[in-house]
C-alpha positions in Angstrom: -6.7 0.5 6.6 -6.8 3.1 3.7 -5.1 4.8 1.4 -3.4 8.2 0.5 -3.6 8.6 -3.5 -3.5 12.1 -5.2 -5.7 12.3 -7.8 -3.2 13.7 -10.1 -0.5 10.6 -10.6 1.1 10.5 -13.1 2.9 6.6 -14.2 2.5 3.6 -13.9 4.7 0.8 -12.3 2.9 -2.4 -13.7 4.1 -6.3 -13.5 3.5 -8.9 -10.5 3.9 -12.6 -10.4 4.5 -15.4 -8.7 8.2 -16.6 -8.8 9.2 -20.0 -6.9 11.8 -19.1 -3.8 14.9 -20.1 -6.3 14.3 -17.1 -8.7 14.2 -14.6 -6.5 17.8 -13.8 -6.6 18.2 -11.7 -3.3 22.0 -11.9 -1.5 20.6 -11.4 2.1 20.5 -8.4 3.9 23.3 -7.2 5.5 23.8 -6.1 9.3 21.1 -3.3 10.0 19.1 -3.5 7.0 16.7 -6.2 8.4 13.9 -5.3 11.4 11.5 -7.0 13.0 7.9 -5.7 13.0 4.6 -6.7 14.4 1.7 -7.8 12.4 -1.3 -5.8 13.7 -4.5 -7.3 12.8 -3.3 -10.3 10.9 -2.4 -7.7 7.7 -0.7 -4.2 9.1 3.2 -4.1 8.7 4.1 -1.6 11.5 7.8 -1.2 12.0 9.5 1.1 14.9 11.0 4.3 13.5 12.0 7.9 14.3 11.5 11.4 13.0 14.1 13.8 13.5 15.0 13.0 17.5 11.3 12.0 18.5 11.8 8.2 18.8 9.7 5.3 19.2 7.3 6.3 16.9 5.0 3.4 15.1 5.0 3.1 10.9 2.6 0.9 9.2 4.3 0.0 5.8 2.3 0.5 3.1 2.7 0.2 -0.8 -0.7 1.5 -1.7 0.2 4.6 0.0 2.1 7.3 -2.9 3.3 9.6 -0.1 4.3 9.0 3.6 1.6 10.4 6.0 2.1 11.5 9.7 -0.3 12.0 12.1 -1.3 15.7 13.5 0.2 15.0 16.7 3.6 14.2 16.0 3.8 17.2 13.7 2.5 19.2 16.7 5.5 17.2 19.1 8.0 18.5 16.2 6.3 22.2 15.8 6.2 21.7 11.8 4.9 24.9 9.5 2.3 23.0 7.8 0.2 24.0 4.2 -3.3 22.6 3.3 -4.1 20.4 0.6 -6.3 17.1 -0.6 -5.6 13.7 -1.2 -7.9 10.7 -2.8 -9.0 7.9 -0.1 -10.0 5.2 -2.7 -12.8 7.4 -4.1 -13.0 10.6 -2.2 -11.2 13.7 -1.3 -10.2 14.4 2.0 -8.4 17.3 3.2 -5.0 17.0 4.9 -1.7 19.3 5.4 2.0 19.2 3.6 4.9 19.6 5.9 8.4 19.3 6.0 9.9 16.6 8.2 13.8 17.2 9.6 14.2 13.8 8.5 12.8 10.1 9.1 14.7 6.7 9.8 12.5 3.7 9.6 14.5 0.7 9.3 17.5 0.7 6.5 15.9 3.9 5.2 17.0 7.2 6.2 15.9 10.4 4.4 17.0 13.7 4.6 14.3 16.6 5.2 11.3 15.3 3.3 7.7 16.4 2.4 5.2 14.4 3.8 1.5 14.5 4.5 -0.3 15.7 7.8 -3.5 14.2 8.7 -5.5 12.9 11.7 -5.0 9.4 11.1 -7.8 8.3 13.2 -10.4 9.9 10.8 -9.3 7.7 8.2 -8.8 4.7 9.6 -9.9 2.2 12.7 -5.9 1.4 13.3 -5.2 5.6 13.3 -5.0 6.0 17.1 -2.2 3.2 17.4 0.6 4.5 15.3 1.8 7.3 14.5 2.9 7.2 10.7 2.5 5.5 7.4 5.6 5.0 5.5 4.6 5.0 1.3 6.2 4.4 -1.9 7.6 7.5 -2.0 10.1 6.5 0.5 10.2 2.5 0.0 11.1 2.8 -3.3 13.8 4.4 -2.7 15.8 1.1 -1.3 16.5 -1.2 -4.2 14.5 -4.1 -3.1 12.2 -4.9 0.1 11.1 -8.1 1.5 8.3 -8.9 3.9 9.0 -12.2 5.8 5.1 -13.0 7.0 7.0 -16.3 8.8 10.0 -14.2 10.6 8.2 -11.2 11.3 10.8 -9.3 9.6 11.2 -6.5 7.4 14.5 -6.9 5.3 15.6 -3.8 2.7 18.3 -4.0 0.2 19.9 -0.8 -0.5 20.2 1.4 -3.0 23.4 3.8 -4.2 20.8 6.6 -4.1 19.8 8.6 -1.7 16.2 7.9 -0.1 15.0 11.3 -0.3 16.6 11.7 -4.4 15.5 10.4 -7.5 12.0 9.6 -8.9 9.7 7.3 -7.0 6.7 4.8 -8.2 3.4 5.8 -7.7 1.9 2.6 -7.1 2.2 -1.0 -8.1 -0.1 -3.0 -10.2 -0.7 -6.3 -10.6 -2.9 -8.3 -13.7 -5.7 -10.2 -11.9 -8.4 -12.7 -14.1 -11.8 -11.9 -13.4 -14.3 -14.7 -15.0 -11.9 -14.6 -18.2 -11.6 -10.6 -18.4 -7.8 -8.6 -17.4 -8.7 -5.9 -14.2 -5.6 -4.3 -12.8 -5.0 -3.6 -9.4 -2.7 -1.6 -6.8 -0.9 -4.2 -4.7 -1.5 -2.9 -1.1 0.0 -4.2 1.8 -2.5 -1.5 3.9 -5.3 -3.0 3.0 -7.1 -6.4 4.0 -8.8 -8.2 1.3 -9.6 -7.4 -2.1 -11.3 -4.0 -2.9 -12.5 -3.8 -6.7 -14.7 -0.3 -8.4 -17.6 -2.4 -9.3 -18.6 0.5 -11.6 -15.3 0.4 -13.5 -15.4 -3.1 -13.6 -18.9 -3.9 -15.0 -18.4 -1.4 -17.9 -15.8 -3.6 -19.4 -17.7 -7.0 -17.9 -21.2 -6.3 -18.0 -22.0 -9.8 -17.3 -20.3 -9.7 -14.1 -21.5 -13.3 -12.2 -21.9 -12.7 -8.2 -22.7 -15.4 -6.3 -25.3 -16.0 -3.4 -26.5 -12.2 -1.3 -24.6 -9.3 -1.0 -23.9 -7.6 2.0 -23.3 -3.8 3.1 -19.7 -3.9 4.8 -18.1 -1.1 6.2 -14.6 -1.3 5.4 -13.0 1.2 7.9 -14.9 4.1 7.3 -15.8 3.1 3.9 -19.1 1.4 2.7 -18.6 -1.6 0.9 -20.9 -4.5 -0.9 -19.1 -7.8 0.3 -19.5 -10.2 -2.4 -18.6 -13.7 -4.0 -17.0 -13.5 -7.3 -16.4 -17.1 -9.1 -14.0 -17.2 -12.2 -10.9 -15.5 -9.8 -7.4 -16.0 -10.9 -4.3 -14.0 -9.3 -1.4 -16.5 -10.1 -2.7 -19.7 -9.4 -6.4 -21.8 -10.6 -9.3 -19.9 -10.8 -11.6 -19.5 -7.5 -14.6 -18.5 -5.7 -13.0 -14.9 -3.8 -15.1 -12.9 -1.7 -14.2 -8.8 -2.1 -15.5 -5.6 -1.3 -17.2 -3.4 -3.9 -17.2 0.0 -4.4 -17.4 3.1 -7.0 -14.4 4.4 -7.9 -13.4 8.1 -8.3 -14.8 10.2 -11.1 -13.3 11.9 -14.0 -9.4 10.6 -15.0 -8.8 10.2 -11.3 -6.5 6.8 -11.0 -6.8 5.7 -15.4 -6.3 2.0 -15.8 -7.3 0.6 -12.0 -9.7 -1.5 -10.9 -9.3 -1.7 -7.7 -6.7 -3.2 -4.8 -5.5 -6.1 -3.9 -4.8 -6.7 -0.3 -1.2 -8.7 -0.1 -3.4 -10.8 2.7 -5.0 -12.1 -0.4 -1.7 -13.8 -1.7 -1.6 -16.4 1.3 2.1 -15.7 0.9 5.1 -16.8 3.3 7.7 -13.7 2.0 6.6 -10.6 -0.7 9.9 -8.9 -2.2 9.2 -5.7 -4.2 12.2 -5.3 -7.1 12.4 -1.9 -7.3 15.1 -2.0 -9.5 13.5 -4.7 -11.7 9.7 -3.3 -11.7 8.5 -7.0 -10.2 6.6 -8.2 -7.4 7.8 -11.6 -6.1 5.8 -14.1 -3.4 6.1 -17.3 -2.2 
């Protein structure tokens, strides 16, 4: 699955762990804030949702996505004005459209009219022609907390006092991963299967980067990759043998300080809670 990034963000929202089931601190959701969704491909989070009074539309949940994206033909259903612009897919610029939605309910959240991107989904990504809409952090952060129940199959928000379509948002989330005794720092992505890492970014600051056994051209969606073994991996946990996808990251200042992403597949985890509130990641 990929990614909508512009290549002018701006900060930050760093911190992840792993916190045992007793910290996490949640009351429980109350009636209507929890959904179930279906787990497409062993990794997608697509929930049911509705934009303005088109219903049953599909919405893959996805926290390595800044802004929330809809597809060229439900803009077309809801005869949207539309504006041309760019976005960054991992290391590349593709063209898509701004418009302004009447307003989107996915879930607990409900926003008021709200820009979002326009783009034929299918170009960008193997899952495009079976939703209709990804749902980013600019609109999942505003809820104060949300948990992903892998075992349930549920989606459960906690809600904030504020608006969903007022106050700042998070760009992304990032999370410290070990690579063979060296820091790299990557976007926590629940769009995304497996580990992606810039191998260019990374090898600057680890120049004796150990791979082990061949490497293989994967294509990653519509991406080309170099699958690989890395030894000397730690997330939260012992160190291990991972196998990621490598890549080139973006030129110039275009996304300062990452690495790469992490795939929330690659946790193993039973439930994922972002804190908004708090700035943490929690799994289990």
């Amino acid at each position: 699955m990929r990614r909508w990034l512009l290549g002018s963000l701006g900060a930050i929202l760093l911190l992840g762990g792993a916190l045992p089931a007793q910290a996490q601190g949640s009351k429980g959701p109350r009636p209507g804030e929890t959904v179930p969704f279906e787990l497409m491909s062993d990794f997608l989070v697509v929930v049911n949702g509705q934009i303005g009074a088109l219903d049953g539309l599909k919405f893959i949940l996805d926290t390595g996505a800044t802004y929330t994206v809809i597809d060229r033909r439900v803009a077309e259903k809801l005869g949207l004005r539309r504006e041309p612009g760019k976005v960054l897919n991992f290391n590349r610029e593709v063209p898509v459209e701004w418009a302004e939605i009447p307003g989107l309910q996915v879930g607990a959240i409900r926003s008021g009219v709200s820009r979002v991107l326009v783009g034929k989904l299918s170009d960008y990504s193997t899952f495009g022609e079976k939703v209709d809409g990804i749902i980013g952090l600019d609109l999942l952060s505003k809820s104060k907390k949300l948990m992903i129940d892998y075992e349930t199959r549920a989606v459960c928000w906690q809600l904030s006092e504020r608006e969903a379509n007022s106050g700042p948002s998070w760009h992304y989330y990032i999370v410290p991963v070990v690579v063979q005794g060296h820091p790299v720092r990557l976007i926590v992505d629940t769009g995304l299967q497996g580990i992606l890492l810039y191998g260019d970014r990374i090898r600057r600051s680890l120049p004796t980067l150990r791979i082990e056994g061949e490497q293989t051209k994967v294509g990653l969606g519509h991406l080309q990759t170099t699958q690989v073994r890395l030894p000397g991996v730690r997330i939260a946990g012992p160190e291990t043998v991972a196998t990621v996808f490598m890549m080139d990251g973006p030129g110039g200042q275009t996304l300062p300080g990452v690495d790469g992403y992490l795939g929330v597949a690659s946790l193993h985890a039973k439930r994922v809670e972002f804190d908004f509130e708090a700035m943490m990641i929690r799994w289990q």
